[in-house]
N, C-alpha and C positions, 0 to 999 in steps of 0.2 A: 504494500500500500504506500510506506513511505517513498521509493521508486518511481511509481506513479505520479505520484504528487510532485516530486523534483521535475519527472518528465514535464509533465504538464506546465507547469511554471517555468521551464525553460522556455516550452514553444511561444507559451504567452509573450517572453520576453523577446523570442526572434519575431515574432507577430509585430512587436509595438515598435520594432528598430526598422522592420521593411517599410511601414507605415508613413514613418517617420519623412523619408525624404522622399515618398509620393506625394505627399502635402503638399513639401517645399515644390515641386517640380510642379502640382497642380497651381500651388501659387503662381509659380514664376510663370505657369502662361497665363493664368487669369491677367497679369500684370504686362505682361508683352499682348495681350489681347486688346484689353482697354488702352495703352498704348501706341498702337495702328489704330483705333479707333477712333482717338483724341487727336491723333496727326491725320486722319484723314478727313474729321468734321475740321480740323486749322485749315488743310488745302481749299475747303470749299468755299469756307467765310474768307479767303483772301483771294479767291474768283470773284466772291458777290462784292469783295470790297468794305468786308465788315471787319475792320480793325480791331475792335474790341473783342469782339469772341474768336479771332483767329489768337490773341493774349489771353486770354481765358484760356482756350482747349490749349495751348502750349504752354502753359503753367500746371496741365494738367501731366502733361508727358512729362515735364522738366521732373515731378511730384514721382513719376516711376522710375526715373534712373536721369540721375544730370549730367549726363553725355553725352551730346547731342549726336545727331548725326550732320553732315553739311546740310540736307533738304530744312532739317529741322532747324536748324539755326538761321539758315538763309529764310526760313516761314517766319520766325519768332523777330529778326530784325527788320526784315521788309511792315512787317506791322508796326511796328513804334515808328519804326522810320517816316512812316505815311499820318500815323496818329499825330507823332509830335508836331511832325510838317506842316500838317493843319493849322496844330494850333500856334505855331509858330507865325504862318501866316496870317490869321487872326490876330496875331499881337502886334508886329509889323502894319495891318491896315490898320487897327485902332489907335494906336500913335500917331498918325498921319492925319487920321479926319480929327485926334483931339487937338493939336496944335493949330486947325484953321477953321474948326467949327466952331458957329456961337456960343454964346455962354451956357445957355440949356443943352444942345447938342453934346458940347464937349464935355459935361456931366456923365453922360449915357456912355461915350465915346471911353472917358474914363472907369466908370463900372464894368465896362465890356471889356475895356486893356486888363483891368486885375482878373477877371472870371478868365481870361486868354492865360495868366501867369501863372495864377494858380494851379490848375488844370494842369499847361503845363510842364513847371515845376514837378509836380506830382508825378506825371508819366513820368519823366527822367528818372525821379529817384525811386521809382517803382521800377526799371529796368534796371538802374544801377545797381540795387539790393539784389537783382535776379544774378546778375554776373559777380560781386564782390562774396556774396554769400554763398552761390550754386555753381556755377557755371566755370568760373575761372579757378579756384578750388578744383574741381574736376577735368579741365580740359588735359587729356595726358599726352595730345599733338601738338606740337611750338606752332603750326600753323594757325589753329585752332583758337589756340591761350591769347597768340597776337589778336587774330580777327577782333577776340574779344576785348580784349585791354586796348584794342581804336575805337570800338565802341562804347566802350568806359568813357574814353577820352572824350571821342566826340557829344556823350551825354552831361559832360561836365561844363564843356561848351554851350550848348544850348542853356543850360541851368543861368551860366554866367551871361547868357544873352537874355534871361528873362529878369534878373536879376540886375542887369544894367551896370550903375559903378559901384556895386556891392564888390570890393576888395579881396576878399575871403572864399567869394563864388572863383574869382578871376583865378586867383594862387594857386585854389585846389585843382582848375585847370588845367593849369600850367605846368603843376606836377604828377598828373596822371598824363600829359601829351610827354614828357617827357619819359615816363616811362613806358608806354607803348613807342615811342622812337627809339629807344633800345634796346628794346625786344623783336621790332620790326629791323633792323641793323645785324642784330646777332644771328635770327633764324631767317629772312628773307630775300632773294636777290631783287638786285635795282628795281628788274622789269615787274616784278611779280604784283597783281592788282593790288594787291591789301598795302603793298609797302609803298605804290605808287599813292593809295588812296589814302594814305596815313601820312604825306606830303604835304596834299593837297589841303588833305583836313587842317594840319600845323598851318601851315601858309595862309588859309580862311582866319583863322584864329589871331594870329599876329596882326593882319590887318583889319579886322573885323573892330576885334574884342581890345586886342593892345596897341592900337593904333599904329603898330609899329610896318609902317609902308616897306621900305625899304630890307627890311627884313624876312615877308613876306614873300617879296620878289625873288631874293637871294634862292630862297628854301626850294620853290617851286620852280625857279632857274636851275639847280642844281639837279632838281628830281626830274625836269624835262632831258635835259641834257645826258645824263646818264643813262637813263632809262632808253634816248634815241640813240646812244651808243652802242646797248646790247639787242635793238632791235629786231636782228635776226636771229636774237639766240631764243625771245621768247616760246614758249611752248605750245602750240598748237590749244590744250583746251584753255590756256590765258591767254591768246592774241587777243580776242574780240576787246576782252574787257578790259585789259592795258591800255590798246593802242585808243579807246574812248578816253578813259582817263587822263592819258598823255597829251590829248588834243584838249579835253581840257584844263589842263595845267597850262598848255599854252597861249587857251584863250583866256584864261586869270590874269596870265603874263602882259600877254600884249595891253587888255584891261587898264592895270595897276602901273604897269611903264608908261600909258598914258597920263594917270593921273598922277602920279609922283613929278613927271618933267613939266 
């Protein structure tokens, strides 16, 4: 009888060890399941052009595993990109009608410039949290980590553009461009889009934000030029998006050498 009883108590315990990591393995595709599910309602809300729930359902995958893939990360920044854009634009036009409209107009004009700022302020630091928290922590490709630490950069920008000559917007800036310029440096060549687009980005910045013309010019002088040096080494699936980049680096160029002379 006692024999028995060991038997039996052993299989029980091969029974709960098999168990054990069919769970786990049922999980992990419930979780890769719901994960093409959430990247696939993203792709469709950023066909319909519905920026917010394409942020949404990719907050949702980011929630299963924060490693993106490229489709997924190129869906997750096409969306803010196009959200903040808006609202970026919204703030740029309500500056313009409060400085030349009446005195009741430019009330409204002014209500509508903070509801433009806040907004989006918020977006920025709602993507900022996703990559400082999630995303850059996890990126284990140098290509990847850059992409994301330029879009660090470029969301610190915008902050410091809705923020105006708030000092403290501009530094924190200053010191995330400078670290995604070092990370684009160490892993990236000349030609390669992200390191072209992290040029350009710096270059916007200086002249935009730090009024520094001249310096601007240099940056995007330097990233034209190199970048047309290695022009035939680019690679077949970065031609497209380089040589756009690079044409516009040039027409920044010609732009800004106008208005500096």
């Amino acid at each position: 009888a006692g024999q028995a009883q060991h038997l039996a108590e052993c299989c029980a315990g091969f029974r709960t060890i098999a168990r054990a990591p069919c769970a786990l393995i049922f999980r992990a595709f419930q979780m890769l399941a719901h994960r093409d599910k959430e990247r696939y309602l993203a792709h469709l809300a950023a066909l319909a052009e519905r920026y917010d729930e394409v942020i949404e359902h990719m907050k949702q995958v980011i929630q299963t595993g924060p490693q993106l893939s490229v489709e997924e990360r190129n869906l997750l920044s096409v969306a803010y990109k196009n959200k903040v854009g808006m609202l970026r634009s919204a703030f740029r036009a309500s500056q313009g009608v409060a400085k030349t409209a009446s005195s009741d107009e430019a009330q409204y004009a002014e209500e509508y410039l903070q509801k433009a700022q806040e907004e989006g302020i918020r977006s920025c630091e709602d993507l900022i949290a996703l990559l400082e928290d999630l995303l850059l922590p996890n990126a284990l490709d140098p290509e990847m980590k850059v992409f994301f630490l330029k879009n660090r950069a470029d969301y610190y920008r915008y902050i410091a553009e809705f923020r105006g000559t708030d000092r403290a917007a501009v530094a924190r800036a200053s010191e995330v461009y400078q670290e995604a310029i070092d990370a684009v440096q160490e892993h990236l060549a000349t030609t390669h889009p992200i390191r072209l687009g992290m040029a350009l980005s710096r270059a916007v910045f200086s002249y935009e934000i730090l009024n520094l013309k001249p310096e601007a010019c240099n940056i995007a002088r330097k990233a034209f030029d190199d970048g047309l040096k290695e022009l035939d080494e680019i690679p077949e699936e970065h031609y497209k998006d380089s040589t756009q980049i690079l044409q516009m680096l040039r027409d920044h160029l010609t732009q800004w050498t106008s208005a500096v002379e």
